[in-house]
N, C-alpha and C positions, 0 to 999 in steps of 0.2 A: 627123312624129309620134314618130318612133323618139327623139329629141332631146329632145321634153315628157317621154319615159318617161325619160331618161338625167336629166334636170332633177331632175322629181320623186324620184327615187329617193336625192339626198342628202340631203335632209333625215331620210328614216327611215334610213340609213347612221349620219349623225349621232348619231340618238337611241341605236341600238344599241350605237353605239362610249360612247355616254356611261352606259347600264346599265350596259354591263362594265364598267367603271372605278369605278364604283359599286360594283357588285358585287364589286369586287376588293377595294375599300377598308373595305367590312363586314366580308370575311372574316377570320377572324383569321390573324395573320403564323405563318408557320411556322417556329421559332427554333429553329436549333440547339441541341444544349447547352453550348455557351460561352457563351449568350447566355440562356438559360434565367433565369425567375424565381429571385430569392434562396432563395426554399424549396427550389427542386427542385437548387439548388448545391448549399447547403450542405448536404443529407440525402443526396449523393454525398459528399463528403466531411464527413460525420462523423469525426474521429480518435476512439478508442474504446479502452479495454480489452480487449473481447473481436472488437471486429467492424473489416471494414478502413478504414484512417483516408482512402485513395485510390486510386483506380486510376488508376499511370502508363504500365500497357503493359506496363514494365519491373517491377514489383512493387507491395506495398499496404504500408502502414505501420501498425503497431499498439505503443501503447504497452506498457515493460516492465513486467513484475507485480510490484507492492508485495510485501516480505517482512518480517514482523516481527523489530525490533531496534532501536525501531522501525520500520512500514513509513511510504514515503512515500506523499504523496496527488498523485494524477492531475489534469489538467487536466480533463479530459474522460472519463467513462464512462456506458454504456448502465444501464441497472438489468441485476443480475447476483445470481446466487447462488453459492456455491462450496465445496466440501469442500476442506480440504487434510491432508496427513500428512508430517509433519518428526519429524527424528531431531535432537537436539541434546547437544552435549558441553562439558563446562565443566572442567576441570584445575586449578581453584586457586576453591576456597569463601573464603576467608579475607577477602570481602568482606562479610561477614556475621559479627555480632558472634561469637563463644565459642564456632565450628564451623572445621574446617576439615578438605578431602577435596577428593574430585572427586564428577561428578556427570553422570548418562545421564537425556535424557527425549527420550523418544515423546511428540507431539500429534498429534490431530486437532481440526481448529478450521472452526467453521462460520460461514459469513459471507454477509451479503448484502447489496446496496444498490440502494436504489429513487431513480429521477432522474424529478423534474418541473420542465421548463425545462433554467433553467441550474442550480441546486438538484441536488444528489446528497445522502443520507441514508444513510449506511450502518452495519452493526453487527456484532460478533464473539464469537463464544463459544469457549472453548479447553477442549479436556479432555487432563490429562495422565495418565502412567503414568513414574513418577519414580524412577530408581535414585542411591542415595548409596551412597561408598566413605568411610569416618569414620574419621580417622586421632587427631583429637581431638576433646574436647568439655568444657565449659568449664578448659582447658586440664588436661584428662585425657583419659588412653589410655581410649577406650571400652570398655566387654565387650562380649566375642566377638560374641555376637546382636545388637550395635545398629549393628558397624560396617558390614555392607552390610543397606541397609533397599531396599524397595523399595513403593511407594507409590499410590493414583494419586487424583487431587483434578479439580474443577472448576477450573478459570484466570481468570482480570480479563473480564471484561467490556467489553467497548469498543464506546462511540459515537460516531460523527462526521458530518460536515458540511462539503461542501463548494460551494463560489460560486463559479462563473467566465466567463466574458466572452471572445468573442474581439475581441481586437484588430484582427486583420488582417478584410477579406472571407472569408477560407477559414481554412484550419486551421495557417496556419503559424506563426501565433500567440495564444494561448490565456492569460488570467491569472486569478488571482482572490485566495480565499483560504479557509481551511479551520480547522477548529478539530475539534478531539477528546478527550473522556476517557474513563480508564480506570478501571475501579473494581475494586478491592482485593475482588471475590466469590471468590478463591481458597479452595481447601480445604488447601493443603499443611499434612501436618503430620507429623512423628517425632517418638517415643518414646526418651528413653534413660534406665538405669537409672546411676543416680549411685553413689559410692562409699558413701553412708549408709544406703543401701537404699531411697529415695524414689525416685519416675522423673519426668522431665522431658518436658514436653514442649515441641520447637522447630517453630515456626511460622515459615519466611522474613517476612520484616521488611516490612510491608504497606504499599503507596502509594495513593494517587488521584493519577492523575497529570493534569495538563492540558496539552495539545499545540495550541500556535496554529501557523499557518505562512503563509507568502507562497507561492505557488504560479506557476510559469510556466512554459509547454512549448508542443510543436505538432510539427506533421508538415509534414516535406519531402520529397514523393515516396515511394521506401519508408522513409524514415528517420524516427526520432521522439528528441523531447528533452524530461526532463520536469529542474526544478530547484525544490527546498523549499527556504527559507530560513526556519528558527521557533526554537522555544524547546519546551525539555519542562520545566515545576514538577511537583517528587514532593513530595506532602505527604501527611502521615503520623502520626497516633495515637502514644502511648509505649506499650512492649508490655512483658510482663512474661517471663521465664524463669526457672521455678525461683524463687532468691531473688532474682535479678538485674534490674533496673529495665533497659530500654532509650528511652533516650531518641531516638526520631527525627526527625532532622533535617529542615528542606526541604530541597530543593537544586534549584538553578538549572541548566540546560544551554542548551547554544546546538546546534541540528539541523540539519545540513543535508545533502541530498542531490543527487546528481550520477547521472543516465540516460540512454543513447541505447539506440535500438533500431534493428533493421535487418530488412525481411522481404524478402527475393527472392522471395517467390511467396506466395500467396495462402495456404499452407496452413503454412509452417516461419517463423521467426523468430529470432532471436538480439537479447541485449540483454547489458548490464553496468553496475551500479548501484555507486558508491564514495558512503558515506556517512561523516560525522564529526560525531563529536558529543563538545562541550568543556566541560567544569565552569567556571562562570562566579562559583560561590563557594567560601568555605573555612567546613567544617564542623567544630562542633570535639566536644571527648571524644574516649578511645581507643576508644569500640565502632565507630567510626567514623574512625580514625586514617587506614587505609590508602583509603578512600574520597574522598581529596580530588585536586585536580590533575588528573583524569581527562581523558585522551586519547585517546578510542575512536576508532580506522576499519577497517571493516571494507569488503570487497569482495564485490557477489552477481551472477556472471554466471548466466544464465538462457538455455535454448532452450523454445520455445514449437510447439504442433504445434495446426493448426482444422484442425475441420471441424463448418462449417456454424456453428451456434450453440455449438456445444462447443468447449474452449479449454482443451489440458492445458502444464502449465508444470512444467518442473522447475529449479529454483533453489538452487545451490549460496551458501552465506554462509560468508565467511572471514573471520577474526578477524584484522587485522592489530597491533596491539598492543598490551601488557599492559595499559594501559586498557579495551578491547573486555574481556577474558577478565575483570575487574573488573563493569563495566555490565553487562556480560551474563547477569552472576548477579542483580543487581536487578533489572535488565530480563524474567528467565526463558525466554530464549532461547540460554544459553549462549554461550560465543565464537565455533563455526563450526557449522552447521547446514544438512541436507540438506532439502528438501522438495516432494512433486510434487504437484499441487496440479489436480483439475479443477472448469470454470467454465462456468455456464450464462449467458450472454447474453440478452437479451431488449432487439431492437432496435426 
């Protein structure tokens, strides 16, 4: 009898052994995360602006922060807001028609941009407080009272837009493209009283400018690389001074920027940005003689410090040659420029 029970007893062995297997096959798998859905990847590695682009053990990677001159555009950022305050210096006016001096400005410039998708939308508002040192003016020694003026006006306006794609699965490679303009809402404006007894007054030489660019970058472990390749058109109204007609030119540039960054830990950063930007035409008249041939590059290394959603950046801009100290003054960011800069993330 003990033999009937030993019989009967594999068949419901059987049936049990074949629930569990079943039951193992409904449950769902339990997947590491190397093996995780594409969503739950890729929202570990986001490369970002403000937040970290990966975590390798060994550090996060976060892109460097755009600085006007102009700045470059990111592959990749969160929606972000941010104040910043720069000091900027210029040594040679004489790119501007019937002035010439140097020249100190404080900004604060607010900015923000909102991301849905791949889609980034962002915008800028600058306020300056503007010092002139005036050694001439239309080629007369100033009176005493107009040669240090000190001033302070609204700045350009700036909207942009940018699109980009990753290439790779992860974030090591990122492209797209982006487009932006600038609109001529400044206020600058001095007074100078002329030798007739009439008073003048000089309004810097006013653009709209439109910035296309190619866009490519991404994150390697702690490291990040961002590269623009565009164009900036300045077009521009004829403006009047005094008796004197100005005729303003377009002009053509060719932009390009060069970033890597480097973070060893979660919370510091380091980064260094080499941009150049070349006049791609010849403009003519003398109000604009010394304005052609331009060969700006300038250098902005940058440390960066989080925490948390908060992201402060301070960014040194240097003007490497008499072309930058040129552009810099139609640009209005001078040839080297100090700025610390804090940034709200929103991931």
């Amino acid at each position: 009898m003990s033999g009937k029970l030993a019989l009967s007893a594999v068949p419901l062995l059987l049936a049990q052994a074949t629930l569990a297997r079943a039951g193992d096959e409904a449950a769902p798998p339990d997947y590491p995360e190397t093996t995780a859905p594409e969503g739950a990847r890729s929202e570990k590695k986001t490369a970002s602006y403000g937040a970290p682009a990966q975590d390798t053990g060994g550090g996060v990677a976060y892109f460097p922060p755009p600085v006007d001159g102009p700045a470059m555009r990111l592959p990749e950022a969160p929606t972000f807001i941010f104040a910043d305050n720069s000091f900027a210096i210029a040594n040679d006016l004489t790119a501007l028609p019937y002035i010439a001096g140097t020249a100190r400005n404080y900004r604060l410039a607010l900015a923000g941009g909102w991301r849905w998708r791949r889609l980034m939308l962002d915008a800028q508002l600058p306020f300056h407080l503007t010092t002139i040192n005036v050694t001439s003016i239309l080629n007369q020694e100033p009176f005493t009272e107009d040669k240090n003026q000190t001033k302070p006006s609204l700045g350009d306006l700036t909207l942009g837009a940018v699109l980009t794609g990753r290439v790779t699965d992860g974030p090591e490679l990122i492209g797209g493209l982006g487009v932006r303009g600038r609109f001529p809402t400044h206020t600058t404006r001095f007074s100078f009283h002329l030798r007739d007894g009439t008073i003048a007054d000089f309004v810097v030489p006013y653009y709209f400018h439109i910035e296309p660019t190619l866009i490519l970058g991404g994150a390697i472990g702690p490291f990040t690389y961002v590269i623009n390749q565009g164009a900036i058109v300045m077009l521009g109204p004829d403006a009047d001074f005094d008796t004197e007609h100005i005729t303003v030119p377009t002009i053509y540039m060719y932009d390009a920027h060069y970033a890597v960054g480097f973070a060893p830990s979660p919370f510091v950063g380091a980064s260094v940005e080499v941009t150049t930007t070349f006049q791609l035409n010849h403009v003519a008249g003398l109000d604009f003689e010394k304005f052609n041939d331009i060969r700006a590059v300038w250098l902005a290394p940058a440390l960066q410090f989080h925490f948390d959603d908060l992201r402060i950046d301070a960014i040194a801009r240097i003007g490497l040659t008499r072309g930058q100290e040129l552009f810099g003054v139609i640009e209005y960011v001078g040839t080297h420029s100090l700025t610390l800069r804090v940034t709200r993330t929103f991931n």
